[in-house]
Backbone as JSON, one array per atom type, in Angstrom:
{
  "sequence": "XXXXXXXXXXXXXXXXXXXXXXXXXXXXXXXXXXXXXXXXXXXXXXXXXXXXXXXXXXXXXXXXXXXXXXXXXXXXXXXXXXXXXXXXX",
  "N": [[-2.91, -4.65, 4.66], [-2.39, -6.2, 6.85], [-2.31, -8.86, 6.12], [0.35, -8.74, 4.73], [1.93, -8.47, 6.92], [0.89, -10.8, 8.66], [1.96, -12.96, 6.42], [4.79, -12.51, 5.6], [6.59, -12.5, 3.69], [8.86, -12.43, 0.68], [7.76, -9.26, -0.36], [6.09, -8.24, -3.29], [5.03, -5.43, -5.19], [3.42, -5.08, -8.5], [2.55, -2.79, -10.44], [0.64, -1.88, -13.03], [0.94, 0.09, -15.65], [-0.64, 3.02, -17.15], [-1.77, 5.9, -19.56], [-4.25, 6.14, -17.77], [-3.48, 5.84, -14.79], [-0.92, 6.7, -14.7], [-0.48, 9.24, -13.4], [-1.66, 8.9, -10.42], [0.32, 7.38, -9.14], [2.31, 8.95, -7.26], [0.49, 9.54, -5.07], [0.32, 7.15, -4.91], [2.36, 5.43, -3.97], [2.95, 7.81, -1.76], [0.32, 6.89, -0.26], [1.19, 3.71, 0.54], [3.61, 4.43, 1.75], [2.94, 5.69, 4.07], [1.07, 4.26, 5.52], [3.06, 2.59, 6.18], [4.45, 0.45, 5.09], [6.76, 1.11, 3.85], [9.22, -0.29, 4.55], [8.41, -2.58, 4.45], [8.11, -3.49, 1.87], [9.43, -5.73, -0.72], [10.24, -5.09, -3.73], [8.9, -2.87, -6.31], [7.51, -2.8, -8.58], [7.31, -0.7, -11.57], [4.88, -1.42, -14.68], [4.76, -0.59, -18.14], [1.68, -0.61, -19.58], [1.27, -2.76, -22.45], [-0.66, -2.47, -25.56], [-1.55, -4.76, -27.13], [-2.25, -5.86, -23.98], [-4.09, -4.51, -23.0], [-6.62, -5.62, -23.84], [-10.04, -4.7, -23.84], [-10.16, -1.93, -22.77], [-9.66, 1.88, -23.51], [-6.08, 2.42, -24.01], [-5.1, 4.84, -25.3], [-4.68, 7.93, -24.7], [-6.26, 10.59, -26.53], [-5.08, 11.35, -29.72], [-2.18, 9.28, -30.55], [0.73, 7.66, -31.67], [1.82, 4.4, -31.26], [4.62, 4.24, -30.65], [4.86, 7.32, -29.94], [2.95, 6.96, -27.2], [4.4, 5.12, -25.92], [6.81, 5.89, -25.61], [6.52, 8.64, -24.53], [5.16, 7.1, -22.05], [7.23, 6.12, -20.63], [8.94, 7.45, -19.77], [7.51, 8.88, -18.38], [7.55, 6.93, -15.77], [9.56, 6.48, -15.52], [10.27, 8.51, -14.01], [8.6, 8.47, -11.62], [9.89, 5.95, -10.5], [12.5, 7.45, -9.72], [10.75, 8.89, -7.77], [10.21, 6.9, -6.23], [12.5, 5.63, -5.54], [13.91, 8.07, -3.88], [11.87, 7.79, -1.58], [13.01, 5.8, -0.92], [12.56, 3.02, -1.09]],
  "CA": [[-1.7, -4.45, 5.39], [-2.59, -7.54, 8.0], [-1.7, -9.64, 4.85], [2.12, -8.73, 4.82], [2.73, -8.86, 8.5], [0.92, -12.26, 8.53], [2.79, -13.76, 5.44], [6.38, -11.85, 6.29], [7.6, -13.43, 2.71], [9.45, -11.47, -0.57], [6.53, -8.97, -0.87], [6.82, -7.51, -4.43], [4.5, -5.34, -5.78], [3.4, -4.97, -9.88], [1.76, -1.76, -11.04], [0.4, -1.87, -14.16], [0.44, 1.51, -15.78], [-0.85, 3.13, -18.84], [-1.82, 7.15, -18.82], [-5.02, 6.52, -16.94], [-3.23, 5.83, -13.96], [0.46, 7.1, -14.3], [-0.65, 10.48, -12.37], [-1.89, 8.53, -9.35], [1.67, 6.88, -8.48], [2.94, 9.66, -6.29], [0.03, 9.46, -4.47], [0.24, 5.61, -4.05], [3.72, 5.85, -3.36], [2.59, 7.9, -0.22], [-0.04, 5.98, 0.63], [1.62, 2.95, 0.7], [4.57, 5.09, 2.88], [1.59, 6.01, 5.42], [0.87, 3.03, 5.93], [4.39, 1.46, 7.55], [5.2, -0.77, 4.16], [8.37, 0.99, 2.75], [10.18, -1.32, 4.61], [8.12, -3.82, 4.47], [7.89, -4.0, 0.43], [11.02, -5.91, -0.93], [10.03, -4.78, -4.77], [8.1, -2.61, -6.84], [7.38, -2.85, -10.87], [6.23, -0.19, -12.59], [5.15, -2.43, -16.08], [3.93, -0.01, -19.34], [0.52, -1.63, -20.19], [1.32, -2.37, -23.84], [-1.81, -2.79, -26.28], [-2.04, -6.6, -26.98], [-2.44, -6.36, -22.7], [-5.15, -3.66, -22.81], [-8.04, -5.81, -23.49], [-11.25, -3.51, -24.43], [-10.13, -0.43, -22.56], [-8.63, 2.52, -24.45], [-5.22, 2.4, -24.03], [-4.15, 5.95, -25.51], [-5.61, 9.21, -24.68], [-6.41, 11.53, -27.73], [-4.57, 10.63, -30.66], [-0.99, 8.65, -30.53], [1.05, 6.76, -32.24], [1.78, 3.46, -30.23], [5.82, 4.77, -30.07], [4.68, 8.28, -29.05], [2.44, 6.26, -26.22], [5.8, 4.33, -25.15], [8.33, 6.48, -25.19], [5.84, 9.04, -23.28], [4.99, 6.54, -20.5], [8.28, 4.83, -19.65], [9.73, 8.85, -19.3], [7.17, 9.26, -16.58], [7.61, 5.69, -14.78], [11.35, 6.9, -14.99], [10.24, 9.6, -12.8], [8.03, 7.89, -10.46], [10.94, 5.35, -9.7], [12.98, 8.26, -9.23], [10.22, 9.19, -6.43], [10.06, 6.0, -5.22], [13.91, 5.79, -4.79], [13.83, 9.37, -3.05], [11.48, 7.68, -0.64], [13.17, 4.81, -0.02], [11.33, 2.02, -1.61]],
  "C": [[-1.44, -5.62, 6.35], [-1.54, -8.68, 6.97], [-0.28, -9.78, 4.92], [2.47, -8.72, 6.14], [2.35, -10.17, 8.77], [1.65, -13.17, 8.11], [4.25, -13.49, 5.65], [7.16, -12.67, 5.11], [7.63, -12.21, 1.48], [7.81, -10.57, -0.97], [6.98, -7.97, -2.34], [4.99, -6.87, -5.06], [3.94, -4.52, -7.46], [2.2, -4.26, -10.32], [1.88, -1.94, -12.7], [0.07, -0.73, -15.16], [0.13, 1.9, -16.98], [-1.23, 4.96, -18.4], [-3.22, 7.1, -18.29], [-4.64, 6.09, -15.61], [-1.99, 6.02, -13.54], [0.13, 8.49, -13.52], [-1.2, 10.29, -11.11], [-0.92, 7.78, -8.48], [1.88, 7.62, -7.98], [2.14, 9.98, -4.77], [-0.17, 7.56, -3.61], [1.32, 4.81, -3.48], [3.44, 6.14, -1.89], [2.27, 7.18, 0.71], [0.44, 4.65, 1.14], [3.09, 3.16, 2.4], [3.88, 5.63, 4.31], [1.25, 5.07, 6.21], [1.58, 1.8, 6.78], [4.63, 0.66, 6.71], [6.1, -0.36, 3.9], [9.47, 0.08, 3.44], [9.82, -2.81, 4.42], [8.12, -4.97, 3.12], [9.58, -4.37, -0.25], [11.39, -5.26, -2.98], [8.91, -4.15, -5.17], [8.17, -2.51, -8.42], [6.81, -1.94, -11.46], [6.25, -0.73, -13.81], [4.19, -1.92, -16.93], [2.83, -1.08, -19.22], [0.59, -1.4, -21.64], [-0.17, -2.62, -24.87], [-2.1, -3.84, -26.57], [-2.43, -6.9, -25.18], [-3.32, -5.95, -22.49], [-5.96, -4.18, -22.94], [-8.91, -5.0, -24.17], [-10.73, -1.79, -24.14], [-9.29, 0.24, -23.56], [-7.35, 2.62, -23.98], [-4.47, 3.67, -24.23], [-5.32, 6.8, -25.3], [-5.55, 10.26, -25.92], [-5.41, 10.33, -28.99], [-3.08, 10.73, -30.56], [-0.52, 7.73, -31.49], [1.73, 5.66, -31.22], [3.98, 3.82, -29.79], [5.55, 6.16, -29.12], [4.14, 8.11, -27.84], [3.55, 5.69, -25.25], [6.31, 5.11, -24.58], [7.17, 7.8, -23.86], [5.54, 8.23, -21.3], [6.01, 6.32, -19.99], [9.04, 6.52, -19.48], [8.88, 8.86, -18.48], [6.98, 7.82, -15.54], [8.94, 6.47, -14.41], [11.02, 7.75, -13.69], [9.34, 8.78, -11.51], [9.08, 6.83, -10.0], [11.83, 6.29, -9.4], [12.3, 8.63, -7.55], [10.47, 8.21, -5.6], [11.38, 5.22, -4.56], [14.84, 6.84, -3.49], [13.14, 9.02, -1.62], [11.85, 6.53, 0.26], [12.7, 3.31, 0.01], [12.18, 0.92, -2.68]]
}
């Protein structure tokens, strides 16, 4: 948090989401709002993690097809920018 009151320049920040961490945005949403940044943050990204970005980790939980994976995630980013418009962000 020192960081952005030090620097005081375009702070933008780029979540990288996939479903092991789309159910922890409403909580990092908060925290971030706890903290005294929603004004301070000039952008936020929620950005699918598509499978050529994944690396080793698994990428889909149970069995998917890489559309059913998509279209699932970017309907619940929709909603978490919904929250994070609700809060002001």
């Amino acid at each position: 948090m020192q960081f952005i009151d030090k620097y005081n320049k375009w702070n933008v920040i780029r979540v990288n989401v996939d479903e092991h961490n789309v159910d922890m945005l409403v909580e990092f949403m908060d925290l971030l709002d706890e903290h005294g940044l929603r004004n301070k943050i000039d952008s936020i990204d929620f950005s699918p993690v598509i499978p050529g970005q994944a690396g080793k980790c698994k990428l889909f939980k149970g069995k998917k097809t890489y559309a059913q994976y998509y279209t699932d995630i970017l309907h619940r980013i929709a909603k978490i920018i919904e929250y994070a418009s609700s809060k002001r962000f």
